[in-house]
PDB file of N, CA, C and O in Angstrom:
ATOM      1  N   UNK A   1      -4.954 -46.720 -16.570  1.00  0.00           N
ATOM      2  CA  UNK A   1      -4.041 -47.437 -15.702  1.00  0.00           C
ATOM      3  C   UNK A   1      -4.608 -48.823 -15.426  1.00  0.00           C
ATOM      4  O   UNK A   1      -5.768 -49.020 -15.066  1.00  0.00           O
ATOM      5  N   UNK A   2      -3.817 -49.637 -15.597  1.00  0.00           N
ATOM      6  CA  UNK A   2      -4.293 -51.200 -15.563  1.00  0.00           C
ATOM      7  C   UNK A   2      -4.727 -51.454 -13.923  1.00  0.00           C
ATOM      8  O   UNK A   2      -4.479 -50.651 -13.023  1.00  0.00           O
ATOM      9  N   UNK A   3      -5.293 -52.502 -13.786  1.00  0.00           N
ATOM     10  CA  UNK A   3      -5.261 -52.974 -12.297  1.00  0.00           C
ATOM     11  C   UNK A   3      -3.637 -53.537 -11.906  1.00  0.00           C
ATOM     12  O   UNK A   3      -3.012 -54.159 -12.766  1.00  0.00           O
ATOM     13  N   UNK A   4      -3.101 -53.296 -10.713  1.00  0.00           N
ATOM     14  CA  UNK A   4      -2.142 -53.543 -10.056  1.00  0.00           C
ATOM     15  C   UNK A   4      -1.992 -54.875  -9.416  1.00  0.00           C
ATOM     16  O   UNK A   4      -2.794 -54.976  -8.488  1.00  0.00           O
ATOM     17  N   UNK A   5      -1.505 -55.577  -9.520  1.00  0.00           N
ATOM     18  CA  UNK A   5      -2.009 -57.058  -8.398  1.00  0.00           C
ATOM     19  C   UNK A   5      -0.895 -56.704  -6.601  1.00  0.00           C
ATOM     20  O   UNK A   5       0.227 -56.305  -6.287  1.00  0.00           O
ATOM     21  N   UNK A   6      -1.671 -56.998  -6.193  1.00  0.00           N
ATOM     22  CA  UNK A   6      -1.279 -56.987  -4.513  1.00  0.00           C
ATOM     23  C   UNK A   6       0.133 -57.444  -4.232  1.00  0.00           C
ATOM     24  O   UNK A   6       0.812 -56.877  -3.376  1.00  0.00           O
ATOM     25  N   UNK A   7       0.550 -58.384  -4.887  1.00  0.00           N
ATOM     26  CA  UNK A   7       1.772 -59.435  -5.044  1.00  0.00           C
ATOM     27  C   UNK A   7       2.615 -57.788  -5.354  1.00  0.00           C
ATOM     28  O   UNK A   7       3.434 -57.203  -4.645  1.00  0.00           O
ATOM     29  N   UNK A   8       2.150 -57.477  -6.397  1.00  0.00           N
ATOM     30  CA  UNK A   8       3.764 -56.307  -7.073  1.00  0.00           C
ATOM     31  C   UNK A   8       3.576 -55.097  -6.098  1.00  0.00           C
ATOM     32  O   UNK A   8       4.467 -54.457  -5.541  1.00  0.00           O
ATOM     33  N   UNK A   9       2.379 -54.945  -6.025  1.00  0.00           N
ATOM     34  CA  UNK A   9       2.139 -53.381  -4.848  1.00  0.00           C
ATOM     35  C   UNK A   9       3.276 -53.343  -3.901  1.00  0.00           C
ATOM     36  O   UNK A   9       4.276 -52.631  -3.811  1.00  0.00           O
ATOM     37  N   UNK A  10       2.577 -54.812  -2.899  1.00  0.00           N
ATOM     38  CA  UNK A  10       3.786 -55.130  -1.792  1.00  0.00           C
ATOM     39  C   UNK A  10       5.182 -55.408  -2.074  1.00  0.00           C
ATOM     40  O   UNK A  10       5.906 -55.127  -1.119  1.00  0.00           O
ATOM     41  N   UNK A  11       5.946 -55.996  -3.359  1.00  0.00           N
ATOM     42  CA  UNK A  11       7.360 -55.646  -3.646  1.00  0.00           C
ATOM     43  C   UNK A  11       7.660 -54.517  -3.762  1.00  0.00           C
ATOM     44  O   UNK A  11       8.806 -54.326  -3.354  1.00  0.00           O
ATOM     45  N   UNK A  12       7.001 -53.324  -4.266  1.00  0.00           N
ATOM     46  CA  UNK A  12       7.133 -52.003  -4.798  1.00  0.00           C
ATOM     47  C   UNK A  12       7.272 -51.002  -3.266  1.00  0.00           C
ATOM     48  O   UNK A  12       7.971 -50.009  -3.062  1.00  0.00           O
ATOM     49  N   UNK A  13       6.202 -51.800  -2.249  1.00  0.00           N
ATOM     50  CA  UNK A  13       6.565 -51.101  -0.886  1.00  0.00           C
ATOM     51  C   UNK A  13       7.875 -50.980   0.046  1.00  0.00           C
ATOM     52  O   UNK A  13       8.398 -50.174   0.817  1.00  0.00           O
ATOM     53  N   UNK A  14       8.089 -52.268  -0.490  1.00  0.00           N
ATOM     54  CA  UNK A  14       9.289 -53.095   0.297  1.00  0.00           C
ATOM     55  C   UNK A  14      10.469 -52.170   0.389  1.00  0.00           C
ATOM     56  O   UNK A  14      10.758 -51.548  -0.633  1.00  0.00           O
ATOM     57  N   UNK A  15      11.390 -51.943   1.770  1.00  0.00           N
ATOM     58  CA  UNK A  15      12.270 -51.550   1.853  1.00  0.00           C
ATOM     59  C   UNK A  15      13.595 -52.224   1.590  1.00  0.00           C
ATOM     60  O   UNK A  15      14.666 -51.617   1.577  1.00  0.00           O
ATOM     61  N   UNK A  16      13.439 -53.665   1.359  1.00  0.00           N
ATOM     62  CA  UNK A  16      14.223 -54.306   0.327  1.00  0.00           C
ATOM     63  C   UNK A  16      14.761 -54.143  -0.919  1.00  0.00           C
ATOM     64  O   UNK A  16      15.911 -54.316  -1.321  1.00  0.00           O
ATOM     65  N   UNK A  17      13.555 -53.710  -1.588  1.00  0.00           N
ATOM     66  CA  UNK A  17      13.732 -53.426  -3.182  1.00  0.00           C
ATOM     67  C   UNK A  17      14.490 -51.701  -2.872  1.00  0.00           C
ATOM     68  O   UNK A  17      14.141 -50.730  -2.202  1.00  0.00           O
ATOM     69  N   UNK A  18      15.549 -51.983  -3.680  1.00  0.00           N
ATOM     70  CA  UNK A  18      16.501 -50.799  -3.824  1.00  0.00           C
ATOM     71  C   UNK A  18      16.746 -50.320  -5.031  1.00  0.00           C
ATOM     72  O   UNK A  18      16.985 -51.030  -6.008  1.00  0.00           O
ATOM     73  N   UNK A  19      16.706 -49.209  -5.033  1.00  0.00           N
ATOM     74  CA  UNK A  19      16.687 -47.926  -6.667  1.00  0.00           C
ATOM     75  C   UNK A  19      17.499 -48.693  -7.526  1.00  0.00           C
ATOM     76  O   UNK A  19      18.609 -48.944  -7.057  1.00  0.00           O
ATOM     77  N   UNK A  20      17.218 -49.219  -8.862  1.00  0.00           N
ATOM     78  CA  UNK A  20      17.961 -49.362  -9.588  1.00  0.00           C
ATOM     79  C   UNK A  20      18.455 -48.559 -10.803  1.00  0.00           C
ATOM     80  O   UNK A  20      19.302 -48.855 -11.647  1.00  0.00           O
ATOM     81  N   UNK A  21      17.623 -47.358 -10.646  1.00  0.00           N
ATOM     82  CA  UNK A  21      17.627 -46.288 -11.843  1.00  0.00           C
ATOM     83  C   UNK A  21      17.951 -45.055 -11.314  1.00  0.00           C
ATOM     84  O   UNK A  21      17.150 -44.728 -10.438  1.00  0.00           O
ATOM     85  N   UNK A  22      19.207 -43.896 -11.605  1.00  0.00           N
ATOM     86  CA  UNK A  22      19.346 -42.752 -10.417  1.00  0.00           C
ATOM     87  C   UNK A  22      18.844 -41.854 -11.502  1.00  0.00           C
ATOM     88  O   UNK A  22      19.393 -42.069 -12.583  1.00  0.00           O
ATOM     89  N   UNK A  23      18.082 -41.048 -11.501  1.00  0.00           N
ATOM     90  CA  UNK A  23      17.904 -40.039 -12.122  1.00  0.00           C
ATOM     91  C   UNK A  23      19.043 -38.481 -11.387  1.00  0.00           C
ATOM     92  O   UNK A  23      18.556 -37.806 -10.480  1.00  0.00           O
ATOM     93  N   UNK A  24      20.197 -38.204 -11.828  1.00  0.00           N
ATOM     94  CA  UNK A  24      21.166 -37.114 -11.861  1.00  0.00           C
ATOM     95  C   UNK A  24      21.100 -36.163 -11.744  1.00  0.00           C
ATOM     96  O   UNK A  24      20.039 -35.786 -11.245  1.00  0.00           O
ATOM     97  N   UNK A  25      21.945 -35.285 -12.031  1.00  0.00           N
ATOM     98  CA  UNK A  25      22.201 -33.888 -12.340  1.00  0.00           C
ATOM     99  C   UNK A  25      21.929 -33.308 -13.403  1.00  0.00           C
ATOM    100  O   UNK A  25      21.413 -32.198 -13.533  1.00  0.00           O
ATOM    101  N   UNK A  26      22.454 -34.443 -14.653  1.00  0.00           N
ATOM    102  CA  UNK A  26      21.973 -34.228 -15.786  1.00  0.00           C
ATOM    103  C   UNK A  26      20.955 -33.849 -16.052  1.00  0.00           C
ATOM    104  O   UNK A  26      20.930 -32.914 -16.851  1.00  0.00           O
ATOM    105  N   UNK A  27      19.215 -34.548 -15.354  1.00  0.00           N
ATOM    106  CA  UNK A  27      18.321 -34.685 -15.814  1.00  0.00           C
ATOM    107  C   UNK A  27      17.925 -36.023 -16.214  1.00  0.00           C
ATOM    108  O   UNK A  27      18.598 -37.046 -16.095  1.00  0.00           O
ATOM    109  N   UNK A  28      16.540 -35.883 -16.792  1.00  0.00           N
ATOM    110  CA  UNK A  28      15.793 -36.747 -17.306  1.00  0.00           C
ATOM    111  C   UNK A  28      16.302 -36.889 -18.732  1.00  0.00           C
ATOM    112  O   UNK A  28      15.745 -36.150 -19.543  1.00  0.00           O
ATOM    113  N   UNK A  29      17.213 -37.663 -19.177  1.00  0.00           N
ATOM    114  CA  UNK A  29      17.440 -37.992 -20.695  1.00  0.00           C
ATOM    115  C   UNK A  29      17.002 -39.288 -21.257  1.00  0.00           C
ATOM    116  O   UNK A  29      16.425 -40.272 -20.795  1.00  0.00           O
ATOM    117  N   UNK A  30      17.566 -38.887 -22.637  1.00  0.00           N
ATOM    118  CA  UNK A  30      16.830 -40.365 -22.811  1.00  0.00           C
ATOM    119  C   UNK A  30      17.763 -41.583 -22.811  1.00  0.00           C
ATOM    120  O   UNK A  30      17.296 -42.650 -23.206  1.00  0.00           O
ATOM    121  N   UNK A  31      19.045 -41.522 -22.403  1.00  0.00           N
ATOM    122  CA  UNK A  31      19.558 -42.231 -21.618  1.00  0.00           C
ATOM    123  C   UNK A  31      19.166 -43.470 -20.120  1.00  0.00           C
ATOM    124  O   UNK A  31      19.440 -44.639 -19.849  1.00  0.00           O
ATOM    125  N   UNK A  32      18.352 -42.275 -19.448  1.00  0.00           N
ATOM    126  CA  UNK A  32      17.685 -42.979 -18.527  1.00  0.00           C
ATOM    127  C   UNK A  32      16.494 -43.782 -19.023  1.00  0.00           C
ATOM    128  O   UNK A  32      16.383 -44.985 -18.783  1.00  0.00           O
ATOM    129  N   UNK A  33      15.452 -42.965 -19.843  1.00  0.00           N
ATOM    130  CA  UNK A  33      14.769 -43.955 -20.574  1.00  0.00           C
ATOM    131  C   UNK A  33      14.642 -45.383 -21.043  1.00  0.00           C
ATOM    132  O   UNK A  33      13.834 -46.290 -20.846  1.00  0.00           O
ATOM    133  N   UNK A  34      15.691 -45.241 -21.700  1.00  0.00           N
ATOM    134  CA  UNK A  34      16.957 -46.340 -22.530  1.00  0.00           C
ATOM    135  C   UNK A  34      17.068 -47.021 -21.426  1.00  0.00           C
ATOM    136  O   UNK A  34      16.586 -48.144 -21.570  1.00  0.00           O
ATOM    137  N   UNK A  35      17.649 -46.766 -20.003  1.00  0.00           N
ATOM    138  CA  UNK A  35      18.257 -47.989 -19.474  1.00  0.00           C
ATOM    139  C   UNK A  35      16.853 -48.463 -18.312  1.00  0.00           C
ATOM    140  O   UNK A  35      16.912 -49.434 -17.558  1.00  0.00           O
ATOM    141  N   UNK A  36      15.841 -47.656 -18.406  1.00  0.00           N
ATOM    142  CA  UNK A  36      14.277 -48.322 -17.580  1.00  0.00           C
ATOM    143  C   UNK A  36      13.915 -49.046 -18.643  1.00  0.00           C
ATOM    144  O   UNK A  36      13.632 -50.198 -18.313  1.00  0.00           O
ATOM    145  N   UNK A  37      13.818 -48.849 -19.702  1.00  0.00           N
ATOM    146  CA  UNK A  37      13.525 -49.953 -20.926  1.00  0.00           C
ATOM    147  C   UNK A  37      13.907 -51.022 -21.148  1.00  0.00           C
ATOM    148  O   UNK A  37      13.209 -51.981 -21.478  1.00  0.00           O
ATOM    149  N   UNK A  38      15.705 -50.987 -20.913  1.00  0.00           N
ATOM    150  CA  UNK A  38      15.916 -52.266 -20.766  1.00  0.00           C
ATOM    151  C   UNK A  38      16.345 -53.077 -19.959  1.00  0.00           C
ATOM    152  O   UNK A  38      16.905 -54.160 -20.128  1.00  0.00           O
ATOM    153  N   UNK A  39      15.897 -52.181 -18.500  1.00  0.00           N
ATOM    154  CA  UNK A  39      15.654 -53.395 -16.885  1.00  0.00           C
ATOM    155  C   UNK A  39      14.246 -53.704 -17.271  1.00  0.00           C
ATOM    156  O   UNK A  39      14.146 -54.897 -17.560  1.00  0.00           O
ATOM    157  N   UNK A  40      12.913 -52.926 -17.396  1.00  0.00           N
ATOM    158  CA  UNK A  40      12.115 -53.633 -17.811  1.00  0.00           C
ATOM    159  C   UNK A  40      12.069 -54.348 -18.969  1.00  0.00           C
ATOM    160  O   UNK A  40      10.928 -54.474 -19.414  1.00  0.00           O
ATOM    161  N   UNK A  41      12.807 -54.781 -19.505  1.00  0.00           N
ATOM    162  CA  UNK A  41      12.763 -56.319 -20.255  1.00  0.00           C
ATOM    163  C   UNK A  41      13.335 -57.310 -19.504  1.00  0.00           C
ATOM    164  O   UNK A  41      13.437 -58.397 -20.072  1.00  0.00           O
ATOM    165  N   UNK A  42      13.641 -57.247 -18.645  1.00  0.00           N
ATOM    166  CA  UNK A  42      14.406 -58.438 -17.819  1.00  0.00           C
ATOM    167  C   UNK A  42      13.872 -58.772 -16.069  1.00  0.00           C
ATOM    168  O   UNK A  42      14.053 -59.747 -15.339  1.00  0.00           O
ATOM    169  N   UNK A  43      13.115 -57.384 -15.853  1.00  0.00           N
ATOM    170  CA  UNK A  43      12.701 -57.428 -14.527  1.00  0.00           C
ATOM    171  C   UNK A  43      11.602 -57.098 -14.708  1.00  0.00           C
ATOM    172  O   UNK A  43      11.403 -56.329 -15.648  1.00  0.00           O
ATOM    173  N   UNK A  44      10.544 -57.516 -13.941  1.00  0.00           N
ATOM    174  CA  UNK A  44       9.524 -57.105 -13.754  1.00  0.00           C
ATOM    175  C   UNK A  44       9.352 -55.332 -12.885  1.00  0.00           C
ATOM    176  O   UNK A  44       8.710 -54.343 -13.239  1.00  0.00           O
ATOM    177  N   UNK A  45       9.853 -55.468 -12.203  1.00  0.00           N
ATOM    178  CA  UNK A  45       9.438 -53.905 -11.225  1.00  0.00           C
ATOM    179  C   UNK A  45      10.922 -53.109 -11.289  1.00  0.00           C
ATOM    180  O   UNK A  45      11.935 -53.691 -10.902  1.00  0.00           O
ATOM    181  N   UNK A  46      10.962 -51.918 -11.737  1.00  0.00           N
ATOM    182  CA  UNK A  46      12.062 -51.113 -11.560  1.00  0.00           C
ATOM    183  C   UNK A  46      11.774 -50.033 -10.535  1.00  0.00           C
ATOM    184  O   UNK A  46      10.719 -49.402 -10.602  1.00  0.00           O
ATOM    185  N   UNK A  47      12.659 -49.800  -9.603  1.00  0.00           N
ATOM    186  CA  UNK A  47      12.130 -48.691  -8.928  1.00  0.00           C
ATOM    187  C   UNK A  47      13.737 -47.248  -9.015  1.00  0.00           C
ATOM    188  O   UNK A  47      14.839 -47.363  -8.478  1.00  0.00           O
ATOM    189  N   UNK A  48      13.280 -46.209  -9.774  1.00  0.00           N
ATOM    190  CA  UNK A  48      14.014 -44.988  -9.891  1.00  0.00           C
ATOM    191  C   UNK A  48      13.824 -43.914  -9.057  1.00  0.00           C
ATOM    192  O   UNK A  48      12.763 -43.525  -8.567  1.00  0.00           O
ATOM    193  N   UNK A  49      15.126 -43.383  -8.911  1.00  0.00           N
ATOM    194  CA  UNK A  49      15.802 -42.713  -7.328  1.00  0.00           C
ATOM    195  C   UNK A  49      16.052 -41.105  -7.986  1.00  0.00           C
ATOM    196  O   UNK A  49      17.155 -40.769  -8.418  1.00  0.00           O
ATOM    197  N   UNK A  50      14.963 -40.267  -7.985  1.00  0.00           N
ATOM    198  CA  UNK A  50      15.828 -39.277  -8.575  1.00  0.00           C
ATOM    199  C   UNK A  50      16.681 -37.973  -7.533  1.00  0.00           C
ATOM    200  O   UNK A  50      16.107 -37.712  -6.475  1.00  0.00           O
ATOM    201  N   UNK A  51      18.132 -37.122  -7.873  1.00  0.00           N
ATOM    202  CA  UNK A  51      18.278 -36.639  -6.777  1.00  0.00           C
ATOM    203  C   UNK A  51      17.235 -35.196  -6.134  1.00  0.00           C
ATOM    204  O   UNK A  51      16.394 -34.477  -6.673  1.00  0.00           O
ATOM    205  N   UNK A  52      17.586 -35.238  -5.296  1.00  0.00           N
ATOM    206  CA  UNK A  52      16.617 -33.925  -4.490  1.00  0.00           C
ATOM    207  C   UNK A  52      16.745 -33.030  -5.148  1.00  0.00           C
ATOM    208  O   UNK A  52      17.858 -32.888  -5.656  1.00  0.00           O
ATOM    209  N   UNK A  53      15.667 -32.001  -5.450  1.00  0.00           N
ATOM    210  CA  UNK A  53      16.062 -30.768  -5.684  1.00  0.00           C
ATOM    211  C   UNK A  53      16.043 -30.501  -7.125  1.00  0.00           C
ATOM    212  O   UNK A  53      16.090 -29.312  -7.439  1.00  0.00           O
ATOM    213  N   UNK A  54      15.960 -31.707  -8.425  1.00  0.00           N
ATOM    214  CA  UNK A  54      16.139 -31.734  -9.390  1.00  0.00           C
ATOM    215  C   UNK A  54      14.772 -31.545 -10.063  1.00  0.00           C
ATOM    216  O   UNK A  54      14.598 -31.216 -11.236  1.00  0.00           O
ATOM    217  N   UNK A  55      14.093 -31.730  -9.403  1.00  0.00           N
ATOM    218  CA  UNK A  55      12.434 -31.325 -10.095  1.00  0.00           C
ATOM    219  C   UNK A  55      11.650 -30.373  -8.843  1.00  0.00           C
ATOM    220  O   UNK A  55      11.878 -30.819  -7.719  1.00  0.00           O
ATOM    221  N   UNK A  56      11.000 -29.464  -8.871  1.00  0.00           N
ATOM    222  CA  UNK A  56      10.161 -29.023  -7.739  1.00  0.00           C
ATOM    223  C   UNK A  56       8.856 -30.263  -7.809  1.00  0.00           C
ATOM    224  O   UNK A  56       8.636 -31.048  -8.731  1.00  0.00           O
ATOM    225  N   UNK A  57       8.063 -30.103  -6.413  1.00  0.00           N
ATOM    226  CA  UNK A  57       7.185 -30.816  -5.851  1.00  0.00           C
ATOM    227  C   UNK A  57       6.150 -30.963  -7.199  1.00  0.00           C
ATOM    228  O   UNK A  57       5.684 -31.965  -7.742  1.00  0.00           O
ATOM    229  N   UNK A  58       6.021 -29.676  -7.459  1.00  0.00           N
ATOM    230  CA  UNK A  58       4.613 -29.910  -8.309  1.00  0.00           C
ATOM    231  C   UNK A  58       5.229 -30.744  -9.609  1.00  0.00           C
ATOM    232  O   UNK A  58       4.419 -31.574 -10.022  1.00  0.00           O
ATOM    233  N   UNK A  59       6.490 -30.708 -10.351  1.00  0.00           N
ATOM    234  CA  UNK A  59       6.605 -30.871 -11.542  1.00  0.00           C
ATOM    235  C   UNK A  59       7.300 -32.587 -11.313  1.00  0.00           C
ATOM    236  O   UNK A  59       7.798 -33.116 -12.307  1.00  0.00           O
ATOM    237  N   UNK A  60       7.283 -33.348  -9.997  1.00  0.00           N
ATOM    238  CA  UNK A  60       8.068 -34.455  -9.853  1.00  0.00           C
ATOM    239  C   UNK A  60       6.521 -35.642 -10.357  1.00  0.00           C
ATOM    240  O   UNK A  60       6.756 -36.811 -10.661  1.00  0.00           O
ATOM    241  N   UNK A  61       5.294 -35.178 -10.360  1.00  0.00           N
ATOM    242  CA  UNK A  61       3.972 -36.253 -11.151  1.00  0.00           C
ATOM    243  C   UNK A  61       4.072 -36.372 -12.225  1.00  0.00           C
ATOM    244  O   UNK A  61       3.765 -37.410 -12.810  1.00  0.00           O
ATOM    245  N   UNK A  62       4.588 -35.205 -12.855  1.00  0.00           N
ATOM    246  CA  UNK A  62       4.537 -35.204 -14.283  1.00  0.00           C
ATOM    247  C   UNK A  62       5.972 -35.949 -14.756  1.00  0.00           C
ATOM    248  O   UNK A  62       6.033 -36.866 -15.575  1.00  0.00           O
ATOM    249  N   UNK A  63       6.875 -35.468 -14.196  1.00  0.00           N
ATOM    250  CA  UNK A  63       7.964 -36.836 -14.421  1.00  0.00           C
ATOM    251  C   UNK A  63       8.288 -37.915 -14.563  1.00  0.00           C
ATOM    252  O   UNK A  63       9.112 -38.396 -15.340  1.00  0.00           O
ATOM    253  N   UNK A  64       7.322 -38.611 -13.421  1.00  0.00           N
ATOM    254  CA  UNK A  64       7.261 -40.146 -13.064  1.00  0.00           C
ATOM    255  C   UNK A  64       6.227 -40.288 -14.287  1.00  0.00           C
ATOM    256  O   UNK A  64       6.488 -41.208 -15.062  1.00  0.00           O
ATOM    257  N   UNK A  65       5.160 -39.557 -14.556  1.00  0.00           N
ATOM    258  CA  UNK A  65       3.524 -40.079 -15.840  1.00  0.00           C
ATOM    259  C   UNK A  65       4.785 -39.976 -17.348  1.00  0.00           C
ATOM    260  O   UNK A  65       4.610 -40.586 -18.402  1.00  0.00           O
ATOM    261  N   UNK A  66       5.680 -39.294 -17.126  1.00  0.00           N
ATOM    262  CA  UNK A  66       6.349 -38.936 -18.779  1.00  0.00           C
ATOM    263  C   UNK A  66       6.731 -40.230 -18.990  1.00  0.00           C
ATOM    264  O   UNK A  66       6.382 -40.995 -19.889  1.00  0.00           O
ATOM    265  N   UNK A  67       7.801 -40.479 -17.688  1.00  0.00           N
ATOM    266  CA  UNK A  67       8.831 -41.620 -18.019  1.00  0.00           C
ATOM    267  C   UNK A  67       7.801 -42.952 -17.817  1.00  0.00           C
ATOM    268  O   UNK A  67       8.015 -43.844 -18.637  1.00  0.00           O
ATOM    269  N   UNK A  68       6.709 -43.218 -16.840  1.00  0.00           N
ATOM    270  CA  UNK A  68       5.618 -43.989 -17.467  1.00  0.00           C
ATOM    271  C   UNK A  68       5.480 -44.365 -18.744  1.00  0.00           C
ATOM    272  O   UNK A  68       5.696 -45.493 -19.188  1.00  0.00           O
ATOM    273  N   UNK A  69       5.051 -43.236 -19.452  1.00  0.00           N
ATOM    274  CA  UNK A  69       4.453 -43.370 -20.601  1.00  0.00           C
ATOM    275  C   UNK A  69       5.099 -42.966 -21.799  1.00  0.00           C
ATOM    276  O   UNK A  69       4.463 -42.845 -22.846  1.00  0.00           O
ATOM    277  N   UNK A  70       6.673 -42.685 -21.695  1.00  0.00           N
ATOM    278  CA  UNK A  70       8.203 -43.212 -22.524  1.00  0.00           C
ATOM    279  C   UNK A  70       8.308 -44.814 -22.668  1.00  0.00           C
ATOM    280  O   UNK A  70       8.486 -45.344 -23.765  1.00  0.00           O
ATOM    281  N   UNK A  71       8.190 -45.489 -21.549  1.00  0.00           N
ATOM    282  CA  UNK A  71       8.484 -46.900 -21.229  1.00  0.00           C
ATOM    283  C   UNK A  71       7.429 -47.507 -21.467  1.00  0.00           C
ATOM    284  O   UNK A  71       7.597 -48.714 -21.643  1.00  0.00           O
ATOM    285  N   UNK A  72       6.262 -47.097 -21.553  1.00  0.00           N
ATOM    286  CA  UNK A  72       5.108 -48.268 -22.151  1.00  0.00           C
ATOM    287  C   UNK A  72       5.133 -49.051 -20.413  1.00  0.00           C
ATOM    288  O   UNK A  72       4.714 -50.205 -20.496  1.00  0.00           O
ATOM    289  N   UNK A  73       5.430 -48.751 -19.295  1.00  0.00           N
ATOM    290  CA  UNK A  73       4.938 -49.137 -18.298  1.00  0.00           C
ATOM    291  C   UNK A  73       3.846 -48.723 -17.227  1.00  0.00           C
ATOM    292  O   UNK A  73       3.041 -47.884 -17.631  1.00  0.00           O
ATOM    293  N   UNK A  74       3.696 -49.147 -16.007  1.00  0.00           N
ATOM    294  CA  UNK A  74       2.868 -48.798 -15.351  1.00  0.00           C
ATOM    295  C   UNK A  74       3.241 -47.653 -14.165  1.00  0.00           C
ATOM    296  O   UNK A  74       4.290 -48.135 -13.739  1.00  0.00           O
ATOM    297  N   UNK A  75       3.092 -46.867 -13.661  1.00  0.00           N
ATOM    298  CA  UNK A  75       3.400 -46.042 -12.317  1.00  0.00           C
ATOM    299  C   UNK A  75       2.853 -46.471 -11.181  1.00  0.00           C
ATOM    300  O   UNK A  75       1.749 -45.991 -10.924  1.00  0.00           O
ATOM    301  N   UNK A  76       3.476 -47.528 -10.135  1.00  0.00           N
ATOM    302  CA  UNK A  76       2.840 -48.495  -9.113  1.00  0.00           C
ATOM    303  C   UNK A  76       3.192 -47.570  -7.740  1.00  0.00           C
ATOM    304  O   UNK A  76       2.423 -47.523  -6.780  1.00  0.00           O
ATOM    305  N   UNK A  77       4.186 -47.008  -7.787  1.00  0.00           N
ATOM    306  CA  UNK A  77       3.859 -46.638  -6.335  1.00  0.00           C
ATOM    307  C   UNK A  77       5.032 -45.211  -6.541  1.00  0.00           C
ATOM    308  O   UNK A  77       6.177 -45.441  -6.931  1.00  0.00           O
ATOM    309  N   UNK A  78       4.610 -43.895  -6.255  1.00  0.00           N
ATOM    310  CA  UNK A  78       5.071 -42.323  -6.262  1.00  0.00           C
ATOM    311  C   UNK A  78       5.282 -41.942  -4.758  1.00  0.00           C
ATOM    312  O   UNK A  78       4.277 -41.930  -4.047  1.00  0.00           O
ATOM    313  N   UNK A  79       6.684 -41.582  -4.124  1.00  0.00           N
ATOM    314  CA  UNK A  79       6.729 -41.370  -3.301  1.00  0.00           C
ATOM    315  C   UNK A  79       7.803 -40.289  -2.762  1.00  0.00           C
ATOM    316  O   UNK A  79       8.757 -40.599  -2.048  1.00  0.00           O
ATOM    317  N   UNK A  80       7.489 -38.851  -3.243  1.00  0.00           N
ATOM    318  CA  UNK A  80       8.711 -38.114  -3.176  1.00  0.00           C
ATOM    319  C   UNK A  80       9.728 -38.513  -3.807  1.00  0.00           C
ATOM    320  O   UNK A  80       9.312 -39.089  -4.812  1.00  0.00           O
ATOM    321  N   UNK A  81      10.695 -38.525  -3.780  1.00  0.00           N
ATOM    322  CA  UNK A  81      11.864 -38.600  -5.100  1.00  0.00           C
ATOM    323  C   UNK A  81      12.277 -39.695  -5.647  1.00  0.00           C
ATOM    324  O   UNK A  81      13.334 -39.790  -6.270  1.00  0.00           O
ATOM    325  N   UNK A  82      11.169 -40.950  -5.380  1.00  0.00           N
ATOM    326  CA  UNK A  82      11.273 -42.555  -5.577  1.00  0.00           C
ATOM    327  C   UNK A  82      10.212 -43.110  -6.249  1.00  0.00           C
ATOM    328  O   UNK A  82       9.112 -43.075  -5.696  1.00  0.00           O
ATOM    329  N   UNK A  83      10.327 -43.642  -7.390  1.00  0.00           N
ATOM    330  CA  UNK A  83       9.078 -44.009  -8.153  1.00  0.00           C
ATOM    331  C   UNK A  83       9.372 -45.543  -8.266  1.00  0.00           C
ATOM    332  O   UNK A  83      10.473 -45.986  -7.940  1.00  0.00           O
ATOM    333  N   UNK A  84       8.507 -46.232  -8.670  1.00  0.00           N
ATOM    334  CA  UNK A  84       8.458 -48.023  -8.878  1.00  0.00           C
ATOM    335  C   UNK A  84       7.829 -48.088 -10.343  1.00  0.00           C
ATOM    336  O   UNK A  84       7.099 -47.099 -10.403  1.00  0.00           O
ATOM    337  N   UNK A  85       7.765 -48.749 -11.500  1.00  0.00           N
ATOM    338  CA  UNK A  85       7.476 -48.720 -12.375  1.00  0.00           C
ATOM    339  C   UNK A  85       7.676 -50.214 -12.804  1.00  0.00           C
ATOM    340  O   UNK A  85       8.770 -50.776 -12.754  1.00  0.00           O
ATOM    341  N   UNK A  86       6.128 -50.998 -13.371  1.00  0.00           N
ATOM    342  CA  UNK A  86       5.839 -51.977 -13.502  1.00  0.00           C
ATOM    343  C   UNK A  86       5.643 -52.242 -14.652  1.00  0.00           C
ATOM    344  O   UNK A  86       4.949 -51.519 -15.366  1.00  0.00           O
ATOM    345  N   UNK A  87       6.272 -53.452 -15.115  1.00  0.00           N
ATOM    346  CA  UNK A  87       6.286 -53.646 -16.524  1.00  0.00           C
ATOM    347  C   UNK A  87       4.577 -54.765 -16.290  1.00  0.00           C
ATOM    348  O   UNK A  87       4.346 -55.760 -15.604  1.00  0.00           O
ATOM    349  N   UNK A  88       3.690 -53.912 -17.282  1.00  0.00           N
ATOM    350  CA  UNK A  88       2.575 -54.888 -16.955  1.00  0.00           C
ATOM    351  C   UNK A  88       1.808 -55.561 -18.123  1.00  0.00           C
ATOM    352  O   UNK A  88       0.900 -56.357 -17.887  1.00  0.00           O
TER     353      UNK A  88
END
């Protein structure tokens, strides 16, 4: 995992920055993949909203590290059903 700079941490905290990625009912496809791939080409920080209930507790780390490391990005900030993901 790369170093993080302070600047993106604190956007990634921000209650400003709002989900731009919903992870569904469907699931994790590669649809969603596809479209974190190509906000990160245009944005620096994406942050994805997935709904409740769709992953249990233990299996929601391994979700956010997959789609991490689908996207060739970073995992900046994990927070119950809200992840931030940094193109770095």
């Amino acid at each position: 995992m790369s170093s993080v700079p302070d600047r993106v941490l604190k956007q990634a905290k921000s209650r400003e920055f709002h989900p731009s990625v919903r992870i569904g009912k469907s699931g994790l496809t590669d649809t969603v993949i596809e479209e974190v791939v190509n906000q990160l080409k245009s944005r620096e920080l994406v942050k994805v909203k997935m709904n409740k209930g769709l992953f249990e507790r233990e299996q929601r780390s391994e979700v956010w590290s997959y789609i991490a490391n689908e996207t060739k990005s970073t995992l900046v900030l994990q927070r119950g059903n809200i992840g931030v993901l940094w193109r770095s």
